[in-house]
C-alpha positions as CSV (number, residue, x, y, z in Angstrom):
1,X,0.0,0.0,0.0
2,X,1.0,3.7,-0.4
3,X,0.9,5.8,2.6
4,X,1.4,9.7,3.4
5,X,4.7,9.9,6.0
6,X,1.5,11.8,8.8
7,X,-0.2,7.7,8.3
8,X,3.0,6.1,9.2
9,X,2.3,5.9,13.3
10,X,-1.5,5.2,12.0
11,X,-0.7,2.3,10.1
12,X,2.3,1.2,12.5
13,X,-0.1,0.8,15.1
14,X,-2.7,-1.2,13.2
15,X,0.4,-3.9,12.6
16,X,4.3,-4.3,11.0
17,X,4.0,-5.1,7.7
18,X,6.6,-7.5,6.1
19,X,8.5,-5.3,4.1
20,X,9.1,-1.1,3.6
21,X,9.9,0.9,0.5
22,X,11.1,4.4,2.4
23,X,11.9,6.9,-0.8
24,X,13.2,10.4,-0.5
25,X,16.1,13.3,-0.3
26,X,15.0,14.7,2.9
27,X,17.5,13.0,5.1
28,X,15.3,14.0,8.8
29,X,11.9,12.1,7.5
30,X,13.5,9.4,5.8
31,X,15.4,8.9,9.0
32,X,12.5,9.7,11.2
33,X,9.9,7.2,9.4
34,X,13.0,4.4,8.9
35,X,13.4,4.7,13.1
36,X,9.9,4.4,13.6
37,X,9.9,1.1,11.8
38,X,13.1,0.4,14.0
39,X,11.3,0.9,16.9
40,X,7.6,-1.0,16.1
41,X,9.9,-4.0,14.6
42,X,12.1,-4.2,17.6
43,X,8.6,-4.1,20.6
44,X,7.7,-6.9,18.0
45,X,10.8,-9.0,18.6
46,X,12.8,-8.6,15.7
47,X,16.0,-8.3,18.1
48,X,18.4,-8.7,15.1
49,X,19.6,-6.0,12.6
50,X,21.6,-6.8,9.5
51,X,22.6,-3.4,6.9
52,X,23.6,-4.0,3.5
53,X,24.3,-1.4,1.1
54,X,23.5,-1.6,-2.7
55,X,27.2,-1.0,-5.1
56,X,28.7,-1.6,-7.5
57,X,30.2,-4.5,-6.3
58,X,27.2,-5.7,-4.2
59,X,25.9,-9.6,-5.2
60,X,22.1,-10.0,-4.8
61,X,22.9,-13.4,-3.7
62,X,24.0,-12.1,-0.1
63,X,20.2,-11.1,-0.2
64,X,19.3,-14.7,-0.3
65,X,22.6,-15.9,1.8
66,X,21.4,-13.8,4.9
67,X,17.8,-14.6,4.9
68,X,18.8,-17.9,6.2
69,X,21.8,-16.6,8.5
70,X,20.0,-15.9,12.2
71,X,21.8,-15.5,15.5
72,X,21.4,-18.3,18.2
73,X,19.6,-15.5,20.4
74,X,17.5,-13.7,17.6
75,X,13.9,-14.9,16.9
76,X,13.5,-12.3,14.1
77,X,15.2,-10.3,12.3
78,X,15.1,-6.5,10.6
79,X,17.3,-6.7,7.4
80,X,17.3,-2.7,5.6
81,X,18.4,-2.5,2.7
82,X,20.2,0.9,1.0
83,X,19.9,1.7,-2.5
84,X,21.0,5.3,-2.7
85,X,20.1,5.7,-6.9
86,X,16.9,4.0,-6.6
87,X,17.9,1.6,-9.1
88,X,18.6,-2.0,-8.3
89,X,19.3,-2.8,-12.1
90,X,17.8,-6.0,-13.5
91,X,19.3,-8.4,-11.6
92,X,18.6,-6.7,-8.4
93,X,15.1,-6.1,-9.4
94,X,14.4,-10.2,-9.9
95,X,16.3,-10.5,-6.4
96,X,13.9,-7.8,-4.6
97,X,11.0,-9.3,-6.6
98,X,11.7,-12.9,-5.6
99,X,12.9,-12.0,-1.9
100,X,9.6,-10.4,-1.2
101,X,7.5,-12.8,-2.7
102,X,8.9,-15.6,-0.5
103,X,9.5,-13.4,2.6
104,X,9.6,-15.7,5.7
105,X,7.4,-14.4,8.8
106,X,10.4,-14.1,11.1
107,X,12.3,-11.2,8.3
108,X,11.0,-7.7,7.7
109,X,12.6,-6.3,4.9
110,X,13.6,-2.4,5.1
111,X,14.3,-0.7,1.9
112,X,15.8,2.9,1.8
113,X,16.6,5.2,-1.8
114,X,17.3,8.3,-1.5
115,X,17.3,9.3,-5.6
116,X,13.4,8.5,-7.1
117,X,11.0,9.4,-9.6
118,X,7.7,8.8,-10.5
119,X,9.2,5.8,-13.2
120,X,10.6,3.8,-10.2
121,X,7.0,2.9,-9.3
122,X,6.2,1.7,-12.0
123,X,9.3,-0.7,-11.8
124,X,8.2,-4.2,-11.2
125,X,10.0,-4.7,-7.5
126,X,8.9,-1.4,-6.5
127,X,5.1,-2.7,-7.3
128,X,5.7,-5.9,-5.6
129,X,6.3,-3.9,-2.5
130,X,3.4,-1.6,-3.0
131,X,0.5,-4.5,-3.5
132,X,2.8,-6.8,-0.4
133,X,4.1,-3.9,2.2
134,X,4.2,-0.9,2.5
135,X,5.1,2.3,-0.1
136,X,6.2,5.6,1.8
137,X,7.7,8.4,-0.5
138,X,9.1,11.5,2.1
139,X,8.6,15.1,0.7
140,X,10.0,18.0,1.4
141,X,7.3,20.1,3.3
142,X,6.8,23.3,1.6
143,X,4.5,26.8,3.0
144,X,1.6,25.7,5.1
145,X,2.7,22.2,5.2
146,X,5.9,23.0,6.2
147,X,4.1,25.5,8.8
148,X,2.3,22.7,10.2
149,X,5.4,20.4,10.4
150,X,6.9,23.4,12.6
151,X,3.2,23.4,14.8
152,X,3.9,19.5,14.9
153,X,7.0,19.6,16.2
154,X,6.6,22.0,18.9
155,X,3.8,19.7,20.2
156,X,5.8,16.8,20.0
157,X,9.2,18.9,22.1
158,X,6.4,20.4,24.3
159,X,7.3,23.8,23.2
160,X,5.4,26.6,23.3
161,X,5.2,29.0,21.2
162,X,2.5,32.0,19.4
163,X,1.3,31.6,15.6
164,X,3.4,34.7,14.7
165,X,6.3,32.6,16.2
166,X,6.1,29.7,13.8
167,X,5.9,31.9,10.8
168,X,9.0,33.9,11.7
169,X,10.5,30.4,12.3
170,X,9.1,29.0,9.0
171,X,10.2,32.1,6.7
172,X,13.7,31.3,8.5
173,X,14.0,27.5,8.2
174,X,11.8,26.4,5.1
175,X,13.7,23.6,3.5
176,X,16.0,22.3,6.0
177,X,14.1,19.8,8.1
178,X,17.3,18.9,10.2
179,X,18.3,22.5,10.6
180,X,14.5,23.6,11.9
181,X,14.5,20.4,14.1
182,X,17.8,22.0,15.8
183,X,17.1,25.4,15.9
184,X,13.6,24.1,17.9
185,X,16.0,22.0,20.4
186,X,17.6,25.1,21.3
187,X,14.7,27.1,21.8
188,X,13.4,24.6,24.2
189,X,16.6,24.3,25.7
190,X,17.0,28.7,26.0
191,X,13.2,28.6,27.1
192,X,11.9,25.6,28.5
193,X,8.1,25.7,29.4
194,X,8.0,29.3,28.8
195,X,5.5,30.9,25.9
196,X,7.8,31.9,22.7
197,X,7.0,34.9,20.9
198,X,8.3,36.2,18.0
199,X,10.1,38.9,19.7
200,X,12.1,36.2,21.1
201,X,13.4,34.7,18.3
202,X,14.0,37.6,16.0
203,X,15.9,39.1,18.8
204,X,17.7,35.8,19.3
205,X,18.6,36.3,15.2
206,X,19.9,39.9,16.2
207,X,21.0,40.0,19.4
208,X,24.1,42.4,18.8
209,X,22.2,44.3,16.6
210,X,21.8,48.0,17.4
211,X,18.7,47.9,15.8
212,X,16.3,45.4,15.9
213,X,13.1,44.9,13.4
214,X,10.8,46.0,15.9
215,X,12.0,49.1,15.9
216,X,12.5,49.7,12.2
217,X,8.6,48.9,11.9
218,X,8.1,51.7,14.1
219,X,10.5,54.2,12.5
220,X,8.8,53.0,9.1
221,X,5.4,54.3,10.6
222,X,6.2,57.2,11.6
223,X,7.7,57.5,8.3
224,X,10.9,58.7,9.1
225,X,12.6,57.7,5.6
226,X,16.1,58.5,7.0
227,X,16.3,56.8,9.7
228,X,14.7,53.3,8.2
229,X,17.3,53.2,5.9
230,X,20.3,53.9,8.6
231,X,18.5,51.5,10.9
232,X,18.6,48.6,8.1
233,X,21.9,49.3,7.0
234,X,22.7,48.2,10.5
235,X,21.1,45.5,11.0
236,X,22.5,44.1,7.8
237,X,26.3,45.3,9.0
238,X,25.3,43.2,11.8
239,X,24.3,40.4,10.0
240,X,20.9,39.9,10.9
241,X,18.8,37.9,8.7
242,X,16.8,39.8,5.9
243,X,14.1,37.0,5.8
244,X,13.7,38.2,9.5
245,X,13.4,41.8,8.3
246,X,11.0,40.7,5.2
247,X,8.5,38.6,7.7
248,X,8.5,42.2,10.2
249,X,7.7,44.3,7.6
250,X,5.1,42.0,5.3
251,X,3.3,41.5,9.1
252,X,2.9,45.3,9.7
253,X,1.5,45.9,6.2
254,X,-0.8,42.7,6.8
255,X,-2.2,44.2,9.6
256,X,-2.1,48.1,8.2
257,X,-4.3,46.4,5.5
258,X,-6.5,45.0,8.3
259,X,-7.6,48.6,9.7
260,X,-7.4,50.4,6.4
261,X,-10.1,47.6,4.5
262,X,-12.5,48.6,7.6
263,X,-12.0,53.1,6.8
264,X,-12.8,51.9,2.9
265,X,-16.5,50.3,4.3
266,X,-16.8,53.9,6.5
267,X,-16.5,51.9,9.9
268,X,-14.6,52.9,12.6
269,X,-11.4,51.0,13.8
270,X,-12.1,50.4,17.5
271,X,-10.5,49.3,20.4
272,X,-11.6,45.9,19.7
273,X,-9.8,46.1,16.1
274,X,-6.6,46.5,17.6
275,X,-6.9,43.9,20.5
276,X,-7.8,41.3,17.4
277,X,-4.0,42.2,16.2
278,X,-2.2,42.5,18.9
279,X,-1.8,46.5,18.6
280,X,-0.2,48.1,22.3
281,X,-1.8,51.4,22.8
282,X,1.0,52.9,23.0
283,X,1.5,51.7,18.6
284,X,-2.5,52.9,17.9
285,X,-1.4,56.8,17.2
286,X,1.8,55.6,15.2
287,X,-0.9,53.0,12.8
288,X,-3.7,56.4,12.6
289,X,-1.0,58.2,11.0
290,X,-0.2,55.7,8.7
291,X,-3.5,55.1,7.3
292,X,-3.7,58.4,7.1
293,X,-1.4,58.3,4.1
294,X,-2.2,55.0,3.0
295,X,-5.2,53.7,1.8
296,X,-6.1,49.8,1.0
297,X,-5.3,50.1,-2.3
298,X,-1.7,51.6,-1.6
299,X,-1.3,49.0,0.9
300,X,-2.3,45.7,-1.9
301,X,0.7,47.5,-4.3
302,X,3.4,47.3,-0.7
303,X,2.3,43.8,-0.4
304,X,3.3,42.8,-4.1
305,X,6.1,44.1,-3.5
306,X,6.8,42.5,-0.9
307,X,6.1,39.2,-2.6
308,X,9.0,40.2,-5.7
309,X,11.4,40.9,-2.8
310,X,10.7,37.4,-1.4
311,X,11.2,35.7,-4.3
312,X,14.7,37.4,-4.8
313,X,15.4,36.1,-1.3
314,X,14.6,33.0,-2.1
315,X,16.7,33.3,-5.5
316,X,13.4,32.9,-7.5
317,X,14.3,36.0,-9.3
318,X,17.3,38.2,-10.2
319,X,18.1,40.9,-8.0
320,X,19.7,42.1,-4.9
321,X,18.0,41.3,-2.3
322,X,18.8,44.2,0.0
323,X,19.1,47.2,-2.5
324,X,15.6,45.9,-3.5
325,X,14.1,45.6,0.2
326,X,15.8,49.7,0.3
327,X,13.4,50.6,-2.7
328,X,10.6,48.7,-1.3
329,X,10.9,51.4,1.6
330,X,11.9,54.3,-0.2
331,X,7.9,53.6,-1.8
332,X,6.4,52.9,1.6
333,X,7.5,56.2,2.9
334,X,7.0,58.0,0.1
């Protein structure tokens, strides 16, 4: 059967099945969804491991020669199987074909590749596995999927921490599982049981900063052109991250867009407004004067730009990144 990597624990629980195709270049959940197997085979009794790793010089009939090669202590055994290019060749394929066809009860077969495409599955070992075990192909969470890996994960490390936290975090970390999975262990190691906000993580990312980005969004309301730009030259002297600057600034015009779609219906923005996004009394004056200059219209055109400068920081499209994110506030204050 084929199976998402979040039906893994589901289907783990339900029973071990007698062999596991694990495909993928994203080395945390293929390592993740290979342990978990570990784990369920080993409460199961299969007590003995045995690696071997698919060369050049590898001969499929060691396949064969180990299936019948137990320890005097070992009931059952795991036997995992690594075929980095996904591509056994003919005479491996008959060997995987035949191996899991006649797969004793006291063997489960683990089989990792790390290179795939959509033609593998249609290769006739890979189908023998599919229609006899178990098919798992791991994908590189992307945008709210990798979001909700990031929500996942806090749960699982008990750490706490606000929605506006996990989108600084995923703007930071998208596509590096192993590097998101670290940076959380620290956070929970800095913070333990304590509620993280996204204060405390962009000012971990620009701690000797002389500026932070909390303060540039301010200077950029009150639209002090002159000092926005000093302020960003220094925190980009000082190395701070300009994803952490992008996610700062696309949040305040988010929420400038908030109040200024209510003044386009004739309402009022009310206290309430503000409570809803988090706005300190002491920011309300510093948000009237910017609608005052900026209507919802304005506001859509900041935000497409705001989506060209991340695609630059993403190296989507040709630019520099930091001359542009310059001009993107040279037109906000302007």
């Amino acid at each position: 059967m084929k199976i998402y990597q979040n039906q893994l624990e589901t289907q783990l629980a339900q029973g071990l099945s007698s062999c596991y195709l694990i495909v993928g270049d994203e080395p945390l959940g293929v390592k993740e969804a290979c342990d978990s197997i570990r784990n369920k085979a080993k409460s199961e009794g299969f007590s003995e491991r045995e690696v071997l790793h698919v060369d050049n010089k590898f001969k499929w009939e060691s396949l064969f020669a180990s299936m019948g090669t137990m320890s005097l202590f070992a009931e059952k055994k795991i036997m995992e199987l690594h075929i980095p290019t996904g591509k056994p060749g003919a005479a491996g394929s008959k060997a995987i074909t035949q191996f899991v066809e006649s797969i004793p009860t006291d063997i489960c077969l683990l089989i990792q590749c790390e290179q795939w495409t959509v033609a593998n599955e249609k290769t006739k070992w890979a189908k023998t596995i599919i229609n006899q075990g178990t098919y798992l192909r791991v994908y590189l969470p992307k945008g709210q999927e990798f979001s909700q890996w990031l929500k996942n994960r806090c749960r699982m490390i008990g750490l706490n921490v606000e929605n506006d936290t996990v989108t600084l975090l995923s703007q930071r970390l998208e596509g590096n599982l192993l590097a998101a999975s670290q940076e959380l262990e620290k956070l929970k190691m800095r913070f333990s049981n304590q509620v993280i906000t996204a204060r405390d993580v962009a000012g971990l990312v620009a701690d000797n900063a002389r500026f932070d980005v909390f303060r540039l969004t301010d200077a950029m309301l009150e639209n002090n052109l002159h000092r926005v730009l000093r302020m960003t030259r220094a925190l980009k002297q000082n190395n701070t991250a300009i994803v952490v600057i992008h996610w700062a600034l696309e949040r305040q015009v988010r929420t400038l867009l908030f109040f200024a779609s209510i003044k386009s219906k004739g309402q009022r923005v009310g206290p309430a407004d503000y409570r809803s996004q988090g706005i300190w009394q002491s920011q309300q004056a510093l948000i009237q004067s910017a609608l005052n200059r900026l209507n919802a219209e304005r506001l859509k055109q900041l935000l497409v730009g705001m989506a060209s400068l991340d695609r630059i920081i993403k190296g989507q499209a040709q630019g520099d990144a930091w001359l542009s994110l310059e001009q993107w506030m040279v037109d906000f204050c302007t």
